[in-house]
N, C-alpha and C positions, 0 to 999 in steps of 0.2 A: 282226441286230437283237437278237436273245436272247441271242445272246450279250457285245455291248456294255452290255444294260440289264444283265445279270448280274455284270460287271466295276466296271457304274457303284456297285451295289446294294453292292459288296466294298471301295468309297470309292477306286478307280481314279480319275485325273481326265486321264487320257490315253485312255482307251475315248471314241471316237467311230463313229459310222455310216455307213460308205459310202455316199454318196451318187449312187454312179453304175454300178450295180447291178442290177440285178432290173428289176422291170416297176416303169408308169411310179407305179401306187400303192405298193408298197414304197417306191420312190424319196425320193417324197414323205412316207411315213411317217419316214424315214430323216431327210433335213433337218427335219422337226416333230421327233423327237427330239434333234439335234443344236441347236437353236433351245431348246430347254426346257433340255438339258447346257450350252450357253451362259449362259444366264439364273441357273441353279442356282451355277456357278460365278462370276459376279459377285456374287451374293447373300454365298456365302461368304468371297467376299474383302474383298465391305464390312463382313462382319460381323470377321473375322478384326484390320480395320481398326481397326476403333472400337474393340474390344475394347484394340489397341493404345492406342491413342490414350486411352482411360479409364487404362488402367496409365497413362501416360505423365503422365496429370491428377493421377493421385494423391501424384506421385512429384513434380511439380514445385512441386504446392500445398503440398510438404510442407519443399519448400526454400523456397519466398515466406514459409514463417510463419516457418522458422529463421535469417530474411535479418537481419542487424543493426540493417537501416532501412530506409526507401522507399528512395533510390535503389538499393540491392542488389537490392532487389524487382524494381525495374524492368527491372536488368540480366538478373537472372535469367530474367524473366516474356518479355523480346523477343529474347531470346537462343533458350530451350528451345523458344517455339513456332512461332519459324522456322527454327531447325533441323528439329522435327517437323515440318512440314508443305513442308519442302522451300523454303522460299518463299527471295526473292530481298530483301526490306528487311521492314524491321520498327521501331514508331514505340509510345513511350510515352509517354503524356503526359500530366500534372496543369496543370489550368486554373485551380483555385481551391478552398483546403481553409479552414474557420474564416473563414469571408469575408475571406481574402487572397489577392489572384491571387500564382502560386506561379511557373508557366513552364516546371517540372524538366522535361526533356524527355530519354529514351535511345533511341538508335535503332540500330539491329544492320542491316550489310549482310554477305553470303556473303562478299564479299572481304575487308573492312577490320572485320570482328566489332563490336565497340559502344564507342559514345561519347555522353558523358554534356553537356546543352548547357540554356541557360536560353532559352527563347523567349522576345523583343522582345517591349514590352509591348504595340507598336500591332499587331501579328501575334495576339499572345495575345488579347487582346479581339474579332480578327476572328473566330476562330473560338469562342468560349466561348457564344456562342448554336447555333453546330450541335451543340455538346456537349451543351448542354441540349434541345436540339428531341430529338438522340438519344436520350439520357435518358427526356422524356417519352415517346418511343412505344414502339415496337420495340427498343431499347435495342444492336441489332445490325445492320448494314446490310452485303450481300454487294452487290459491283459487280465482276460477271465479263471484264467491259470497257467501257474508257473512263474509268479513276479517274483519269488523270492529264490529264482535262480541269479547266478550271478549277473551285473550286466542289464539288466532288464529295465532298472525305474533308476530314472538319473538322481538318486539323493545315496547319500554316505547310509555305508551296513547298518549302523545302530539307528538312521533313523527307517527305514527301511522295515527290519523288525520281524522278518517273519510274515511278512505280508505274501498272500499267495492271491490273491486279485487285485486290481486296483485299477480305476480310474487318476488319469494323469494330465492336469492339463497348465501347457505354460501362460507365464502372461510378464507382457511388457508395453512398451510403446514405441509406436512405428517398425523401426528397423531392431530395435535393441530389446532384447529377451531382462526382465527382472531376477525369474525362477519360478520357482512351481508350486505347484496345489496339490501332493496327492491324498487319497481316499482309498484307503484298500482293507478287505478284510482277510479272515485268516484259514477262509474255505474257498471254493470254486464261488464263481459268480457270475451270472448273466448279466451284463449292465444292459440297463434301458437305455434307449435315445434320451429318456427325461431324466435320467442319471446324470448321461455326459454334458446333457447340454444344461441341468444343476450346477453341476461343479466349474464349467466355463465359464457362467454368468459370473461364482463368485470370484474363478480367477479374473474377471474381468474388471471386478471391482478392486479386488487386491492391486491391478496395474494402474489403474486412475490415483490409489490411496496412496502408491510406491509415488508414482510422477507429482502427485502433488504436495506431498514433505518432500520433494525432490525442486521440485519450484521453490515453497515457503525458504527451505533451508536456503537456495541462490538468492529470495528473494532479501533475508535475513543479510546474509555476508554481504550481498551487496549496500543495503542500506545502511551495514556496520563500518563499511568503508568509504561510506558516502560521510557518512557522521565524524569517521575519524578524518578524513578527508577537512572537512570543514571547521574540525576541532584547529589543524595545524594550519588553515588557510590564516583562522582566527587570529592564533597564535603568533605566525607571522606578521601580518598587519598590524595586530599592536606592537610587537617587537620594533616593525621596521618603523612604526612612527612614532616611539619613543627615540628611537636613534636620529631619527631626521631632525629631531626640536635642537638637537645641540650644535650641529650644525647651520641651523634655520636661525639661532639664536645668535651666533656670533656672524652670519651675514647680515645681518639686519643691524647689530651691534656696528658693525662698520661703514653700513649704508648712514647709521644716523651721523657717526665721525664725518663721513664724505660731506652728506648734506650741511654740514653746521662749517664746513668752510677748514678742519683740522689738518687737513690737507694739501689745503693751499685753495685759491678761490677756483672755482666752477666755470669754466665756459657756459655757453647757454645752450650746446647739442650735447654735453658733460650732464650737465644740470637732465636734460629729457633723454636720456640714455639710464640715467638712474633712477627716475621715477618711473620708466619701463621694467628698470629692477624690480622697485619696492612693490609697485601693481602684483606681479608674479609674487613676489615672494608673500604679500596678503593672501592670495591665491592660495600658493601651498600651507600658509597656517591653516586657511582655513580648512582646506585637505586633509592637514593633518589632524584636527579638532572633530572634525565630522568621524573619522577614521576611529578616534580613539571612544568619541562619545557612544557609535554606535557598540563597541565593545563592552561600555561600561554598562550599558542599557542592558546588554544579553544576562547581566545575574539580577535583571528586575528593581525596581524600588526607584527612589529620587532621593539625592545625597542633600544634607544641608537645608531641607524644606521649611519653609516658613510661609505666613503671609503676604501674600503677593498683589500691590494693587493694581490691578487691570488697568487703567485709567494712565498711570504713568508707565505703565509698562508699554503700552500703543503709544504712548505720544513719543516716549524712546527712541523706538522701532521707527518710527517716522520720520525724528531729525536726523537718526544713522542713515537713511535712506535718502534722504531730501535730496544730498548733494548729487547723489547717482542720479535720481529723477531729471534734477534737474538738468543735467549735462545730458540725456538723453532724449528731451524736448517731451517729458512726459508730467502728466498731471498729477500731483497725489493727492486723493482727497480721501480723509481720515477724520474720524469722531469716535470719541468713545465717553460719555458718561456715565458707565453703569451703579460707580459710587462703591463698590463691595469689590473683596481684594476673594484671591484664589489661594488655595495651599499648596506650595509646592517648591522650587528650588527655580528662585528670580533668575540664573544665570541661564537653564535651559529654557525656562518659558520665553526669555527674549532670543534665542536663539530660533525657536519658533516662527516668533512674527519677524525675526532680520530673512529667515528662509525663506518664508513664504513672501515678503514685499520684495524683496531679492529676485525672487523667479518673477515675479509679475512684472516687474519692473525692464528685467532681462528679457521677455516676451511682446512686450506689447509696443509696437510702434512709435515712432515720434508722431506727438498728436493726439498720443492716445491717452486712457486714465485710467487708474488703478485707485480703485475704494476701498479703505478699510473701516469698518463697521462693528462695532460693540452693542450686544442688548442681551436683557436677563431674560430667561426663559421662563415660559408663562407660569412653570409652577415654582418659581421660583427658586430653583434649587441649582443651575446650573448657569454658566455665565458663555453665551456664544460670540464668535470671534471670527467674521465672515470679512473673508478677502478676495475681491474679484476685479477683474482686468479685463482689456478691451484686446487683446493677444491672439497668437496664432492659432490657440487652443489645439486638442489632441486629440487624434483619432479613435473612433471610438472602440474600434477590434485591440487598440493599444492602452487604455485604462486598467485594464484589471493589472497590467506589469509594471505601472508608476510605482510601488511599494517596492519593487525586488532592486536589490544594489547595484548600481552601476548601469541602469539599466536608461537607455534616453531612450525619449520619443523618436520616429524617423521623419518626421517634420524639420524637427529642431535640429537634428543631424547634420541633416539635407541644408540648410540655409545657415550650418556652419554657427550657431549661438555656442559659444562658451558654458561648460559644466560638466559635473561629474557622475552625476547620477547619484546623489547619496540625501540632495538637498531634501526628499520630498518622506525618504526613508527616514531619515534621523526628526523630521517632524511627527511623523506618525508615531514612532519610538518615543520619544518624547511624552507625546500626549497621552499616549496608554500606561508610559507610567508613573503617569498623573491620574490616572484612571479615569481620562476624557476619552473622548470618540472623536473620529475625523472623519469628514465624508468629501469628494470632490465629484464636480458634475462640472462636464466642459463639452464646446461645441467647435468643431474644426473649423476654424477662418473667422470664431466669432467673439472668443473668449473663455476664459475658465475661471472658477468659482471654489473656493474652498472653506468651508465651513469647522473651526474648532470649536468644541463644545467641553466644558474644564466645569467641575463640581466647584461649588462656592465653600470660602472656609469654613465649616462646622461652626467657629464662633461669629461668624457673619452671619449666618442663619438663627443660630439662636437669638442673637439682638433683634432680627429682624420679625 
């Protein structure tokens, strides 16, 4: 006996105790030994078990998230844990996801490995209340004999199978049941606690896999609706501002009749009643020009592109400007010599620099001045076009939303400045596809800063 317990103590598991030995209390001490080495050695083999069996969880839950979809899931989920567990068929099944019955159903036998099948709808419906009854309780049901009575395991006869044990376990999210996991073989069976609580981890995974193609898919439709959403928003806005020009064209056509006198002469609150017209109706062109160009911008490229000289292109932008400046009590001070032209389409790039002395112009105080500034970049490849103003500038939690349409600052809002929120979008539009960069940096109450930077013509460079 001391010396079995000593062999036991050195992790032997082949030391046992003669039992038929000694007098009749050794004897008996000897089986009480051997009785407690029995007991010790189950203990360790379930624990050896589990131990397996968690590797096993981790390894498989780790293929169900890398699965391409639910059904992969499924294959994976009734394949790995009846192989683990030795079992003899194996049953996966979704009842009802997004309140639409679904049916998917895979099921894995030892001989014929897995096949993937849709459950009949009046089958489906029989069982989608023991899924739920699962659900609410216990959420796992072991039946160590007698599953393939009727009634017993909530999945349809054929997939069912002749199973006469079976571990059962549901899985969903929160309140709502998916369907089930079962694992059954084709004799009596004791299930272990590291059984049931095997097969619930993987149902556990299977309900994370279901909920999350069940997000992806809302997340999908919704984004497909967003897109189509913005397809028709598009669609309308060029529509409606193709149809505005024809009416846009023949008020304007009549405002110039009025102005030239065709109508008989002008009083002089006649005369500042129609130049209140004309204002507006510049306005809406321009509206409408912003409107269309950002449309044309969205299929990419620049129509028309040629060499463009920087140089007369700012002095342009300048004299269209001067007159606003000046009726606003504001300074414009502008230079550009940089001598080398840009490629690209002269009608947007002056639409550019009208934008941007426009805004600054529109921003900055009487008193105040607004610089525009021309220089080649040091490596000589690119030609910068830096516009800054002495203006209310823009808050700084409100910059990253200057690009999005329509969108004003709540300064400018607030103090009532005229615009539309598109000036700052069709510049950036613009300039990208020219394949320049824009950057602005601004300080509230003190001014703002915007910097274009536009690639020099190819054959400007080469001369140079």
């Amino acid at each position: 006996l001391r010396n079995t317990c000593r062999e036991q103590a050195d992790g032997s598991r082949t030391a046992w105790a003669a039992e038929d030995r000694g007098a009749r209390e050794v004897r008996e001490l000897a089986r009480g030994l051997n009785a407690l080495t029995a007991t010790q050695h189950a203990l360790l083999d379930e624990q050896a078990y589990a131990l397996a069996l968690a590797k096993t969880t981790r390894e498989l839950a780790r293929r169900i998230q890398d699965a391409g979809d639910v059904e992969a899931a499924f294959v994976l989920a009734v394949e790995g844990v009846g192989i683990s567990l030795a079992a003899d068929r194996g049953s996966c099944m979704v009842s009802r996801v997004g309140g639409v019955d679904t049916g998917l159903c895979a099921t894995w036998t030892r001989r014929q490995g897995v096949a993937q099948s849709r459950v009949p709808a009046a089958a489906l419906r029989a069982v989608q209340d023991d899924v739920r009854r699962l659900w609410r309780g216990d959420r796992c049901l072991l039946v160590e004999a007698g599953a393939g009575d009727d009634g017993v395991l909530p999945l349809p006869r054929d997939c069912a199978g002749g199973v006469e044990a079976a571990i059962v376990a549901a899985f969903g999210t929160g309140d709502t049941p998916y369907g089930v996991l079962v694992i059954g073989t084709h004799h009596a069976q004791c299930w272990t606690p590291a059984q049931a609580g095997f097969v619930q981890g993987i149902a556990a995974e299977l309900g994370r896999a279901v909920a999350a193609a069940e997000v992806a898919r809302a997340r999908s439709e919704h984004v497909h609706r967003l897109e189509e959403l913005d397809r028709q928003k598009d669609g309308f806005l060029s529509t409606v501002s193709h149809e505005l020009r024809t009416p846009l064209t023949s008020i304007n056509g009549y405002l110039e009749l009025l102005e030239d006198g065709d109508a008989g002469s002008l009083s002089e609150e006649q005369a500042r009643m129609l130049a209140v017209i004309e204002r507006n109706a510049v306005r809406l062109r321009g509206l409408i020009e912003d409107l269309l160009l950002i449309n044309r911008m969205r299929d990419g490229g620049t129509e028309n592109a040629e060499a463009v000289d920087v140089d007369r292109l700012v002095t342009d932008a300048a004299e269209e400007m001067a007159p606003l400046a000046k009726a606003k009590g504001v300074l414009l001070d502008v230079a550009s010599m940089t001598g080398v032209p840009v490629n690209g389409n002269r009608a947007q790039l002056a639409r550019v620099l009208t934008n941007l002395l426009s805004n600054s112009v529109k921003f900055t105080p009487p008193g105040g001045r607004v610089r525009l500034r021309t220089l080649r970049a040091i490596d000589g490849g690119t030609v910068r076009i830096v516009c800054s103003d002495e203006g209310m500038g823009i808050p700084a939690a409100e910059q990253e939303k200057l690009f999005t349409r329509f969108f004003r600052a709540s300064n400018a809002t607030r103090a009532e400045v005229p615009g539309t929120g598109l000036g700052l979008v069709v510049v950036k539009g613009i300039v990208e596809a020219h394949g320049g960069r824009l950057q602005l940096s601004s300080t509230e109450g003190v001014g703002t800063t915007v910097v274009v930077e536009l690639p020099i013509s190819v054959a400007a460079v080469n001369r140079a």
